[in-house]
N, CA, C and O atoms as a GROMACS GRO file, in nm:
protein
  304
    1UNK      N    1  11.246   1.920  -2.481
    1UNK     CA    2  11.155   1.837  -2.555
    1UNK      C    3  11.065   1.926  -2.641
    1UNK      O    4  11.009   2.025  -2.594
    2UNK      N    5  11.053   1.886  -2.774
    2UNK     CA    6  10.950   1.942  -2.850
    2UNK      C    7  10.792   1.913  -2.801
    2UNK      O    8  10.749   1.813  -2.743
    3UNK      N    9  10.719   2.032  -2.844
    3UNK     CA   10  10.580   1.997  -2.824
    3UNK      C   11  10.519   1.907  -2.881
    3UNK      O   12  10.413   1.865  -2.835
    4UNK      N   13  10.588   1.849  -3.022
    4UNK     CA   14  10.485   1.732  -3.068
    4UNK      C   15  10.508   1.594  -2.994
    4UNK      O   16  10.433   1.498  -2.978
    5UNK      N   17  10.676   1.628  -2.940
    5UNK     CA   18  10.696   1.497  -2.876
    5UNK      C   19  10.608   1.452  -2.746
    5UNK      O   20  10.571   1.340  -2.714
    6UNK      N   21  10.582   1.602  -2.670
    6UNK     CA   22  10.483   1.594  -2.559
    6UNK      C   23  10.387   1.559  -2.585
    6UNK      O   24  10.320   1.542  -2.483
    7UNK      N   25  10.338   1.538  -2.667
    7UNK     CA   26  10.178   1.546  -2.744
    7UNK      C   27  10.160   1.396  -2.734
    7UNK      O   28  10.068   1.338  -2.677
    8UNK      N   29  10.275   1.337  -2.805
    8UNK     CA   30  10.311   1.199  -2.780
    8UNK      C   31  10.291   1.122  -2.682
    8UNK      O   32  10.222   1.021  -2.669
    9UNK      N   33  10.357   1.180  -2.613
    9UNK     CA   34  10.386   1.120  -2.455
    9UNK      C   35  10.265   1.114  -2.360
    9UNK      O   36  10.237   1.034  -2.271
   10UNK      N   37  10.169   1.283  -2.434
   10UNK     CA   38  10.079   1.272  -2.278
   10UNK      C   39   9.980   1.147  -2.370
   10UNK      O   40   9.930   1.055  -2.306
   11UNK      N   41   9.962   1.155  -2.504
   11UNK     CA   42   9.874   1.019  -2.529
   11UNK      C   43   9.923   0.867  -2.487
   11UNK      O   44   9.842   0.782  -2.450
   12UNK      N   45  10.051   0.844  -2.496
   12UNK     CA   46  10.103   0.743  -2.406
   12UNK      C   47  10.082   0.729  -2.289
   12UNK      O   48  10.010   0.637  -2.252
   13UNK      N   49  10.112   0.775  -2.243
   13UNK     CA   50  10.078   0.854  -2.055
   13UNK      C   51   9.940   0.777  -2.040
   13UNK      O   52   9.913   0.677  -1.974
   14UNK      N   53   9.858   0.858  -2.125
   14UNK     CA   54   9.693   0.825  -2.058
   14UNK      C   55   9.698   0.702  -2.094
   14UNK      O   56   9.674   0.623  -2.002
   15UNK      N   57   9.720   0.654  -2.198
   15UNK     CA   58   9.684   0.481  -2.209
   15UNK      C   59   9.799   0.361  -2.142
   15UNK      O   60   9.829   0.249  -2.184
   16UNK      N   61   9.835   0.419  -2.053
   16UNK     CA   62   9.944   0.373  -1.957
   16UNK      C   63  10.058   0.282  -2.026
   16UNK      O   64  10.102   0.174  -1.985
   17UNK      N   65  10.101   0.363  -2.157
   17UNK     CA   66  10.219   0.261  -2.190
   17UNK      C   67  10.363   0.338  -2.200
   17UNK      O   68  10.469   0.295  -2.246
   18UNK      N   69  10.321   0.515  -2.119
   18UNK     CA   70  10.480   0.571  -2.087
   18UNK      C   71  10.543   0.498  -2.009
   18UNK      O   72  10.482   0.415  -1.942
   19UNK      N   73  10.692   0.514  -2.001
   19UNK     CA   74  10.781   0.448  -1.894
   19UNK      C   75  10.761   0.574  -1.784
   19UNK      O   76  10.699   0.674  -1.821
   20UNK      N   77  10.810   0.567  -1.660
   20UNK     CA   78  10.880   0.657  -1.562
   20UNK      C   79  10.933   0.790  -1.634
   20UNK      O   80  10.882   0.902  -1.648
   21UNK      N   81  11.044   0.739  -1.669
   21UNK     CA   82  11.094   0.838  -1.751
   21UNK      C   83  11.065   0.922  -1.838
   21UNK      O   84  11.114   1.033  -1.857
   22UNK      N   85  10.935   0.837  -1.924
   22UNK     CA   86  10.881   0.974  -1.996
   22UNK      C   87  10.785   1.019  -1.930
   22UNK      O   88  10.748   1.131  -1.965
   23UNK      N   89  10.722   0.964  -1.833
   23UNK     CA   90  10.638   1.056  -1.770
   23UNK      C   91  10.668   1.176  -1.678
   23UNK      O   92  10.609   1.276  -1.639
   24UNK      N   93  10.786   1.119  -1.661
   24UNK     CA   94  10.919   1.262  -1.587
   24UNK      C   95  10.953   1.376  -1.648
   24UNK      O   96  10.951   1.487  -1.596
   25UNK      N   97  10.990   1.344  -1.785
   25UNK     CA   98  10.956   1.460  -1.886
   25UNK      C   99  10.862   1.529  -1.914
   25UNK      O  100  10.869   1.652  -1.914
   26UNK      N  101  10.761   1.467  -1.939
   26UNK     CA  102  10.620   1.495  -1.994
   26UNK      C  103  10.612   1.621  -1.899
   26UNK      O  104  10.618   1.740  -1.931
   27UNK      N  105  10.596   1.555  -1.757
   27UNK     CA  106  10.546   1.663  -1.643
   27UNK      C  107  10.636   1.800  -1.656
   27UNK      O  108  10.576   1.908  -1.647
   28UNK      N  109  10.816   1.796  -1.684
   28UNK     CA  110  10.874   1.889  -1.682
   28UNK      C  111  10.884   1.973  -1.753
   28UNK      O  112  10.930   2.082  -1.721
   29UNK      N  113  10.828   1.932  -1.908
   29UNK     CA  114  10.787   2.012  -2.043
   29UNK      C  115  10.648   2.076  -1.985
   29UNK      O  116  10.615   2.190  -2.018
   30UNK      N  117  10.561   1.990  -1.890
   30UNK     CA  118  10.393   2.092  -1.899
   30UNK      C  119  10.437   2.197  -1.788
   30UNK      O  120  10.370   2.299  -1.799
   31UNK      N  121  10.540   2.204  -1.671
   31UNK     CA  122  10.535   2.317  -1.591
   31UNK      C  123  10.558   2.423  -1.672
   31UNK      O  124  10.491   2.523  -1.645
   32UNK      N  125  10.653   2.434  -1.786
   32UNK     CA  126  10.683   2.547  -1.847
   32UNK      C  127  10.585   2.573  -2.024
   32UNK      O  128  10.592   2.669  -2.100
   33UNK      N  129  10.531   2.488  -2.032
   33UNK     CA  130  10.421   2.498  -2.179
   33UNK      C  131  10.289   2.458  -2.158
   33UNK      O  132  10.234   2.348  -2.146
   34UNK      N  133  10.239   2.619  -2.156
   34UNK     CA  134  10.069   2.629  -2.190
   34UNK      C  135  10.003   2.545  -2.262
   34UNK      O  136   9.911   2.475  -2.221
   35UNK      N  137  10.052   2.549  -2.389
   35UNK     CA  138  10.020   2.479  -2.468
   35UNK      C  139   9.974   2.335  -2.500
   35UNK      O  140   9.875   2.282  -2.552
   36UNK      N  141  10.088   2.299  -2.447
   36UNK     CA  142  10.077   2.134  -2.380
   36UNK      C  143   9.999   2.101  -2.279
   36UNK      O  144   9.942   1.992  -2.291
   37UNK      N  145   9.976   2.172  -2.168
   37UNK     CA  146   9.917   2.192  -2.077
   37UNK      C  147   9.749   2.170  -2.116
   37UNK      O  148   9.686   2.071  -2.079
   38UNK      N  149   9.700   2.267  -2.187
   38UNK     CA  150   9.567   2.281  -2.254
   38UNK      C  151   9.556   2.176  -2.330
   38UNK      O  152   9.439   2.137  -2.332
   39UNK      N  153   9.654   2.092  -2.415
   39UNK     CA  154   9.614   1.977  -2.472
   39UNK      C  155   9.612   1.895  -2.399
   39UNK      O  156   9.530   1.808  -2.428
   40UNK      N  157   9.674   1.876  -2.298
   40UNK     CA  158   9.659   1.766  -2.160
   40UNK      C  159   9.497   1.735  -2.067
   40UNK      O  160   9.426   1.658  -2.002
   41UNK      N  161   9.518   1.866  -2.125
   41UNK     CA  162   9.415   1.912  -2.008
   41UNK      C  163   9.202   1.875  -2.114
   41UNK      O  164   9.093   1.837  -2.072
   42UNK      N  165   9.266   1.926  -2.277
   42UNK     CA  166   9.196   1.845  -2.339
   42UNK      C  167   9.184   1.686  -2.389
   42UNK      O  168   9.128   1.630  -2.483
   43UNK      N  169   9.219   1.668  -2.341
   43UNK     CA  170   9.246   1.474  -2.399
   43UNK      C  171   9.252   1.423  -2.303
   43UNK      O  172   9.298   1.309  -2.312
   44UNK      N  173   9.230   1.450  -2.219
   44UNK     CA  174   9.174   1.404  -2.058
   44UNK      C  175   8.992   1.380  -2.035
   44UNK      O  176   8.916   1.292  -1.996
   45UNK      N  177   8.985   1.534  -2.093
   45UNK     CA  178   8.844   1.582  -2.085
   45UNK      C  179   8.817   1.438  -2.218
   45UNK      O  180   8.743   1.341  -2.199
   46UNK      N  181   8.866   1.452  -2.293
   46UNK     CA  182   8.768   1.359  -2.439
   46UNK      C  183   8.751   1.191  -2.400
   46UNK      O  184   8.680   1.094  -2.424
   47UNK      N  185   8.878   1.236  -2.320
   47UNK     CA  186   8.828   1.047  -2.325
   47UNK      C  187   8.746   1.036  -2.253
   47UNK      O  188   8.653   0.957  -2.265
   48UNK      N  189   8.767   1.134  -2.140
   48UNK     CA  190   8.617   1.069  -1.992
   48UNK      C  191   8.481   1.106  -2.063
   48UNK      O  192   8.367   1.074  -2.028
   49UNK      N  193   8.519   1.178  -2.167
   49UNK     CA  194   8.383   1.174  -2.234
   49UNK      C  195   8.316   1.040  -2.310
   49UNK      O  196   8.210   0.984  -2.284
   50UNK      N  197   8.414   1.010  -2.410
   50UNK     CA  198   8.420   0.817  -2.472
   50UNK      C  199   8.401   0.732  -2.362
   50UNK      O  200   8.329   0.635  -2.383
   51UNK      N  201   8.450   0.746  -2.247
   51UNK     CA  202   8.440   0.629  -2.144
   51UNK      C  203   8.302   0.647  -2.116
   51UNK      O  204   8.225   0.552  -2.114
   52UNK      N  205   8.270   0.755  -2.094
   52UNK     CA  206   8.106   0.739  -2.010
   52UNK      C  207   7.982   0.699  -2.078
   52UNK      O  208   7.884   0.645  -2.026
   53UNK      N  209   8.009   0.750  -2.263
   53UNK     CA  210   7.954   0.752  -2.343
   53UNK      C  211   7.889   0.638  -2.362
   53UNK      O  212   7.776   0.632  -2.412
   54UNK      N  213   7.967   0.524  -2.319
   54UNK     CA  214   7.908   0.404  -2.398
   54UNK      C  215   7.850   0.339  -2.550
   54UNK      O  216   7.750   0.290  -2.602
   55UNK      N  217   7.985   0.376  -2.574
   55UNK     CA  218   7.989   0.360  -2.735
   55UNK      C  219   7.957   0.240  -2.798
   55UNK      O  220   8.025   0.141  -2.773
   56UNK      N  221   7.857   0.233  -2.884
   56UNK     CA  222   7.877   0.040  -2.914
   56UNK      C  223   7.918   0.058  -3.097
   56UNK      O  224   7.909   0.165  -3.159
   57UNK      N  225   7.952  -0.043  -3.142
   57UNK     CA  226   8.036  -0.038  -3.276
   57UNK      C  227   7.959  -0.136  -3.365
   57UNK      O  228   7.909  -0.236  -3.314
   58UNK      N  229   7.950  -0.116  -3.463
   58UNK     CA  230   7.854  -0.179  -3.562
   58UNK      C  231   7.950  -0.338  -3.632
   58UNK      O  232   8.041  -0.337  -3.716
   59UNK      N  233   7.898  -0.440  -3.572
   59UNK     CA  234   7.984  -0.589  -3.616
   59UNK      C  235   8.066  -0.573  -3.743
   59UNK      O  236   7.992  -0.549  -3.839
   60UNK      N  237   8.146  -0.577  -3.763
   60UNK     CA  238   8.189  -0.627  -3.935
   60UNK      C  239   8.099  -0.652  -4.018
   60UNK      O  240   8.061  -0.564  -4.095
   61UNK      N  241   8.041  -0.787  -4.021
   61UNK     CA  242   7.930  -0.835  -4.097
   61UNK      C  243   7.845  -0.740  -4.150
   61UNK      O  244   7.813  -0.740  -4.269
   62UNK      N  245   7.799  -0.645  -4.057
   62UNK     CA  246   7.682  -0.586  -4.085
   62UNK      C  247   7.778  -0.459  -4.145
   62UNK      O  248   7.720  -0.398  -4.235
   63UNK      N  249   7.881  -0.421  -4.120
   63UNK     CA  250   7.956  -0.307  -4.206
   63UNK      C  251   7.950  -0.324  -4.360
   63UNK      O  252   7.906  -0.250  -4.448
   64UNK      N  253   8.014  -0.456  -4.365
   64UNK     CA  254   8.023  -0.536  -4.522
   64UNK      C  255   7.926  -0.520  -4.583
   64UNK      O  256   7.928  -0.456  -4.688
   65UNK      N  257   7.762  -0.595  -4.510
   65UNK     CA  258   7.628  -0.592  -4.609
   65UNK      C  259   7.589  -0.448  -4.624
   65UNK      O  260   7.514  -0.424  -4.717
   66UNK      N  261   7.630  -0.338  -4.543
   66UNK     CA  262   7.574  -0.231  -4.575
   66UNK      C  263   7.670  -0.157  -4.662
   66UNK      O  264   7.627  -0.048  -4.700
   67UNK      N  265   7.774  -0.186  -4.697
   67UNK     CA  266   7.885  -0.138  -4.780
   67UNK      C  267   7.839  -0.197  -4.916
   67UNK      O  268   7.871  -0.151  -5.025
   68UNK      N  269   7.792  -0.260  -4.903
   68UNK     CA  270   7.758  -0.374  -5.034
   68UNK      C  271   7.614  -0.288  -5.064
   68UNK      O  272   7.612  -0.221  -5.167
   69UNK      N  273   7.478  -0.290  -4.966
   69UNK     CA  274   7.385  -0.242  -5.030
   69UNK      C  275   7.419  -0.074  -5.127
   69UNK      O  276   7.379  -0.034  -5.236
   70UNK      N  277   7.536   0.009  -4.989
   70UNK     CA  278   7.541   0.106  -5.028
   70UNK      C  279   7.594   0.156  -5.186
   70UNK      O  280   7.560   0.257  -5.246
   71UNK      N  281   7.689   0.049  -5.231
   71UNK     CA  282   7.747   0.040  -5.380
   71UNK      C  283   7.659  -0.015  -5.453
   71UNK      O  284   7.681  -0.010  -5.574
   72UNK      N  285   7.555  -0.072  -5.416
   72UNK     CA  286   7.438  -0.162  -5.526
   72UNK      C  287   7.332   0.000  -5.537
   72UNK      O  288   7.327   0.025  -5.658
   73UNK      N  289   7.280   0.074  -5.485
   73UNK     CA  290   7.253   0.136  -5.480
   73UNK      C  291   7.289   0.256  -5.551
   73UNK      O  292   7.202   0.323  -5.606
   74UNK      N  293   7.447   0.297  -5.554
   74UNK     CA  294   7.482   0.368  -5.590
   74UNK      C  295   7.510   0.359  -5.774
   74UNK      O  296   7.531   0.449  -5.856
   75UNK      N  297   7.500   0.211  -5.790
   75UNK     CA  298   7.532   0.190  -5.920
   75UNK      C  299   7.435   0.203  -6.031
   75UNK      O  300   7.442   0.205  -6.154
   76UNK      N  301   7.319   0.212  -5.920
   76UNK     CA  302   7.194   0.226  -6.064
   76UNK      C  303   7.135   0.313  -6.111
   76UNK      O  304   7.059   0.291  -6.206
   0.00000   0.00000   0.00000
């Protein structure tokens, strides 16, 4: 397996939509690649960071009116 394909997989993996099978791979590509390994091992770390974070997201609505002031603004 290529490394980008792993790359793939371990982001599948974490958001639980690998099968068995690729998670069988996944594991047998990270015993032998560092590489993969350290990205596993980072994107593990990031999300428990987003999860704890408590992120809140700005409504639509209010995206739009401020997209709007920001071009009224910019036009004069």
């Amino acid at each position: 397996m290529k490394c980008e394909e792993a790359g793939h997989l371990c982001d599948r993996s974490q958001y639980k939509e690998a099968s068995f099978w690729e998670k069988l791979k996944l594991n047998i590509h990270l015993l032998y690649c560092s590489a993969c390994r350290a990205y596993t091992k980072n994107n593990i770390k990031l999300s428990n960071v987003f999860k704890k974070s408590n992120l809140k997201t700005m409504p639509l609505n209010d995206k739009k009116d401020l997209k709007e002031i920001i071009h009224q603004e910019m036009s004069k």
